[in-house]
N, C-alpha and C positions, 0 to 999 in steps of 0.2 A: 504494500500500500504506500501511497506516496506522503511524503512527511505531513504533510495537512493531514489530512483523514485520521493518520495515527494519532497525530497530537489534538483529533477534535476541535478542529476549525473548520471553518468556513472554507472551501473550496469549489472549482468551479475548472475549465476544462484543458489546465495545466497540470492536473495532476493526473488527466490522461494521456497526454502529450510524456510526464516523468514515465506512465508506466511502458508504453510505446517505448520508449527507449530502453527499461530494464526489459522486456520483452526482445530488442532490437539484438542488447549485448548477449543474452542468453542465447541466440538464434547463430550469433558470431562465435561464440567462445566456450558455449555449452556449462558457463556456470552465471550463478545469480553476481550480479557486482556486488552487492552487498554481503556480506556474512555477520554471524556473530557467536560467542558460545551460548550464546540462549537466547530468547525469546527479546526480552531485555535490552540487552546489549546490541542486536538485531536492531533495532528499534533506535538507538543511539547511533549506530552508525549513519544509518538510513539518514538520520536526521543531520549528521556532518555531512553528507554526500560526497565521503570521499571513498574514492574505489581506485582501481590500474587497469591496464589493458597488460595481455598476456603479450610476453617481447615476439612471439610467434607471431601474432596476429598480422593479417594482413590486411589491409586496411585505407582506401584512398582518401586523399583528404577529404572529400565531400563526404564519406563517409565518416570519418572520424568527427568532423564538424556538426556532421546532424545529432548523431548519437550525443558529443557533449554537449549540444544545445537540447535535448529533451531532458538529458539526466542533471 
């Protein structure tokens, strides 16, 4: 879920746009960008929005561009 919805805000149709993109990178690199050791912690990253891209990936700029403009 995109950090609004989690943290029970108000949201509106950027946060389907955020999941599009974690959808985008799972489709690229067959994992979630987020992680966490639990439920929690999950939830806290989420909420930094910090993730990587695997050094493998391959990747054009317009692609890399769109994905860090949804996530």
């Amino acid at each position: 879920m995109a950090p609004e919805v989690l943290q029970g805000q108000l949201y509106n149709h950027k946060a389907d746009v955020w999941s599009l993109g974690c959808l985008f990178y799972e489709m690229l690199t067959g994992f979630s960008p987020f992680t966490g050791r639990n439920q929690r912690n999950l939830g806290e990253n989420i909420a930094k929005g910090t993730y990587k891209f695997p050094k493998t990936l391959k990747l054009s700029l317009e692609g890399l561009h769109f994905l860090e403009s949804c996530l």
